[in-house]
C-alpha positions, 0 to 999 in steps of 0.5 A, spaced: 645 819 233 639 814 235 637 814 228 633 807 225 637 802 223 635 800 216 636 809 214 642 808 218 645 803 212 641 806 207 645 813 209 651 809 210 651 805 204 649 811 199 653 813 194 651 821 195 654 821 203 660 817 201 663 821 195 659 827 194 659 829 202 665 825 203 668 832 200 665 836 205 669 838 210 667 845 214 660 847 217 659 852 212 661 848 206 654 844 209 650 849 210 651 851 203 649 844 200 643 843 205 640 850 201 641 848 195 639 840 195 634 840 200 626 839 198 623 836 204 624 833 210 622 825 208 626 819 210 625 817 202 624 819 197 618 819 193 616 812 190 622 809 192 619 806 198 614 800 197 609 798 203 604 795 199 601 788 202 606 789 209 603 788 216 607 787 223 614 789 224 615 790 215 610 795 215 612 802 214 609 805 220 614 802 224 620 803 219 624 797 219 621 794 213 624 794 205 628 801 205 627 805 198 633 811 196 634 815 202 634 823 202 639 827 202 635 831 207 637 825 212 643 824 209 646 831 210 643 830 218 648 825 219 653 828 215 652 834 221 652 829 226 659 827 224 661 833 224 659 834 232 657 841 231 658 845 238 653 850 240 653 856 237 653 853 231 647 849 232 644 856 234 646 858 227 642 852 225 635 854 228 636 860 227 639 860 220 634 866 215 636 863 207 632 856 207 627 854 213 629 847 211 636 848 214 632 851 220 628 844 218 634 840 220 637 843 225 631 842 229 631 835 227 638 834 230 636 836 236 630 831 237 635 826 235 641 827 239 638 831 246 636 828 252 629 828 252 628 833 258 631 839 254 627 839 248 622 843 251 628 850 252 631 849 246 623 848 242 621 854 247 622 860 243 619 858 236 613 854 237 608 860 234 614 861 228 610 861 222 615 860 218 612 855 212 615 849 208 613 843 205 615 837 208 613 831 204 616 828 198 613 831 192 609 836 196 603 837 198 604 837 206 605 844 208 606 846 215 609 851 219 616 851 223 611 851 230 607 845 227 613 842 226 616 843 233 609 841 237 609 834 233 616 832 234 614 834 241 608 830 241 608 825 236 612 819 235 613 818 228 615 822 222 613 820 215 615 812 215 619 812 221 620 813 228 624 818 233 627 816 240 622 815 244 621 821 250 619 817 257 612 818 260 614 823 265 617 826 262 611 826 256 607 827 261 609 834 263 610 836 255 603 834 254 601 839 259 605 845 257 603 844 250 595 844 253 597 850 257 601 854 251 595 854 247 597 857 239 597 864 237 593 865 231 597 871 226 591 875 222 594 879 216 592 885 214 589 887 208 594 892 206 600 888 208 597 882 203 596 887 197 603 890 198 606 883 199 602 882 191 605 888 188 611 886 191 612 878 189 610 881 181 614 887 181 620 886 184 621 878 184 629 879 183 629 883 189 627 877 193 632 873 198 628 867 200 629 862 194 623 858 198 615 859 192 612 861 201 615 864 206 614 868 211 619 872 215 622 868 222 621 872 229 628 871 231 630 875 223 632 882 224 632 887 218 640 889 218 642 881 218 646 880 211 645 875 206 650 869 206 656 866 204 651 861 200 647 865 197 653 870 195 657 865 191 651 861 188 650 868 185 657 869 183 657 861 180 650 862 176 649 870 175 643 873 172 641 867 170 639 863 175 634 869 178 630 868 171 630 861 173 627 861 179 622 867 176 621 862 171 620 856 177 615 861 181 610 862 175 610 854 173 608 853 180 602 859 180 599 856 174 600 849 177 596 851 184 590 854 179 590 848 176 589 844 181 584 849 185 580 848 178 581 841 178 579 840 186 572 844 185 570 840 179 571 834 183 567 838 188 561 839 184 562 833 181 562 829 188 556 833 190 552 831 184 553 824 186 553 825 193 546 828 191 544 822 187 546 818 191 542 820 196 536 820 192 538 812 191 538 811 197 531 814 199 528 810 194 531 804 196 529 805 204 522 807 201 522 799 197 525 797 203 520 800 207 513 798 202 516 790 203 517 791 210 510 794 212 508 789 206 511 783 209 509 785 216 501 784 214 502 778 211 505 776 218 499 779 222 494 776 217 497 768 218 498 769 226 491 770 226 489 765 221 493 760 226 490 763 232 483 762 230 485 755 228 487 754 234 481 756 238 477 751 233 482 746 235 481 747 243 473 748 242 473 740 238 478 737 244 474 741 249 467 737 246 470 730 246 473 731 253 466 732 255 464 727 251 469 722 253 467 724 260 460 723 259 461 716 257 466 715 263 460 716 268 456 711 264 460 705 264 461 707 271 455 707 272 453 700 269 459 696 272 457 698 279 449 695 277 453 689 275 458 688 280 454 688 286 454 680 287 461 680 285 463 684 291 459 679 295 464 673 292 470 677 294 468 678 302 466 670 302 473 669 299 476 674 302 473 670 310 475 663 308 482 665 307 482 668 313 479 663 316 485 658 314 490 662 315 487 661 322 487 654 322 494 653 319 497 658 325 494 654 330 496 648 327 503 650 327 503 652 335 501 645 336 506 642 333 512 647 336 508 645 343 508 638 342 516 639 340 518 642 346 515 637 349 519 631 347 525 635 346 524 635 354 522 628 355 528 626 350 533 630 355 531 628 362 532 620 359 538 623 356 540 626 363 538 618 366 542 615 362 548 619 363 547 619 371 546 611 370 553 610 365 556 614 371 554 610 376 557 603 372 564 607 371 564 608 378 562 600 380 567 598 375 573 602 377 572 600 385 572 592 382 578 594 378 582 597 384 580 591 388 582 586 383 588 589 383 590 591 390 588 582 390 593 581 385 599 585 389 597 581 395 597 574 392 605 576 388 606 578 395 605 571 399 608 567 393 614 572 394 615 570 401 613 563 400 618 562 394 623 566 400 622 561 405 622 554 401 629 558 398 631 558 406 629 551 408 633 548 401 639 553 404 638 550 411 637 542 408 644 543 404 647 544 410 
């Protein structure tokens, strides 16, 4: 039924859905409990769900946090989705003349359990109803069955929890059908409002409607008969339950009296401290506004203290700067007189420098001259004694050769002679 986890439980696990409407078993015998045990249309009943101090998912707007005692509105809800109700009843629901909290219901079904596109054809014909109920534990929200319907339509919660969520498109295209289908305000005449009075006190037994507000539905004829319902609680009760609800019907008037007294003393009283409160603040501002004024003129009064000590200041440092000067140019002066013959010193001192710089250049060219002069004749003797050492290795190396061409000569000839006196030893021997 898309319905929130944490009622789904508390539904489920509640001793009144599992015994009491454990034993009901028809659409009608449902219908009946609804009028006589539905107040309000609240997920919780009053004080029994406690949100203080919680944030983020625990929070009660989103309801998924600590759940209280479920109502038996919801609990009844659920016991008409296990019925699976058809068409025609459901038509029976929203349509239903006894109780606008069965009416209440229906519609809530519907929200619950159709697809999103279609809720605008079922709401259609009675978002200008102006049929009223109480819809808040306890009272004091009371609307009609087309507010009802416009907030279901276009607002996601309900009273501590959530319905199913409707996708934007579809949102977007039930937005601009509320915006173009703007609301009928309905006027009563004044003698229709005096007829209803003389009714309500007179002819308090005659009434149907067991709700303290109500007014008849668009879709209520004239010749509809009562229900089963209400045929058998007056045959279960009597006459007696008729004073009841005159009885019920008084302790509420007295009630609303009351309470519209006790608002405008609240009123008058608000007012009177609104007004004393607004007298205490404008004397505030007007302190507030003495110091400030008060305070600004001291301001004023020390910046221009601080700018003519200022001015004195820069009078003083301009004085002493000329001063300064003025001595400056003095000494300047002063120095120049003195200093003449020691500019005279410093040009001899300067020339004589430059004079043996001079003498040292000159000094150094001779010396390189006289190197490069030696460093020649060292080379060219160098040069003679290297041609002179060539010329001895020659002579020496053709002496060599003759000695040694000799040598071979002489080992030739003793070579031969030995052959000869070997022959002639030969010969003799013979």
């Amino acid at each position: 039924m898309n319905l929130n986890p944490m009622i789904l439980t508390n539904v489920l696990s509640s001793p009144y859905f599992k015994v009491q409407l454990y034993e009901l078993k028809t659409y009608h015998e449902v219908v009946d409990e609804i009028y006589f045990k539905v107040t309000h249309a609240e997920p919780w009943e009053k004080g029994s769900r406690k949100t203080a101090g919680q944030t983020g998912m625990c929070g009660g707007v989103r309801g998924v946090g600590t759940g209280g005692i479920v109502s038996t509105a919801f609990c009844l809800l659920y016991k008409l989705f296990t019925l699976k109700l058809t068409r025609k009843q459901l038509m029976g629901l929203i349509t239903h003349t006894d109780s606008p909290y069965i009416r209440a219901l229906g519609f809530m079904y519907i929200r619950y359990t159709q697809p999103p596109a279609d809720l605008v054809e079922w709401y259609d014909g009675f978002l200008d109803d102006e049929e009223e109920l109480d819809v808040k534990a306890g009272g004091g929200c009371v609307m009609t069955v087309g507010e009802m319907l416009r907030s279901f339509l276009t607002k996601l919660e309900w009273f501590s929890t959530l319905f199913p969520r409707i996708p934007v498109p579809v949102q977007k295209l039930i937005d601009q059908q509320m915006k173009a289908r703007p609301r009928k305000v309905v006027q009563k005449e004044p003698q229709e409002e005096e007829v209803a009075e003389t009714e309500a006190a007179g002819q308090g037994e005659r009434r149907r409607s067991r709700t303290p507000r109500r007014t008849p539905s668009p879709r209520k004829s004239p010749k509809r008969s009562r229900s089963r319902s209400h045929q058998r609680e007056k045959e279960r009760h009597g006459p007696s339950f008729d004073r009841e609800l005159e009885r019920e019907r008084d302790r509420q008037k007295k009630e609303k009296d009351k309470d519209g007294k006790d608002r405008d003393r609240g009123e008058r009283g608000d007012r009177e401290r609104r007004r004393s409160r607004s007298a205490d603040r404008n004397q505030d501002r007007r302190e507030r506004r003495k110091s400030r004024s008060g305070s600004r003129d001291r301001r004023n009064e020390r910046r221009d203290k601080e700018r003519d000590a200022g001015d004195d200041k820069s009078r003083k440092k301009d004085r002493e700067h000329h001063k300064d000067k003025g001595s400056e140019k003095d000494r300047s002066k002063d120095k120049k007189s003195r200093g003449e013959p020691d500019d005279r010193k410093h040009k001899d001192d300067r020339e004589r420098h430059r004079e043996e710089r001079k003498a040292k250049k000159l000094s150094r060219s001779q010396s390189k001259e006289r190197k490069h002069k030696t460093g020649g004749e060292e080379k060219s003797r160098k040069g003679e004694l290297s041609h002179s050492r060539d010329k001895d290795k020659e002579r020496d190396g053709e002496q060599r050769s003759h000695k040694r061409s000799r040598s071979k000569e002489k080992s030739h000839h003793q070579r031969e002679s030995s052959n000869d006196h070997s022959k002639h030893r030969s010969q003799s021997t013979e």
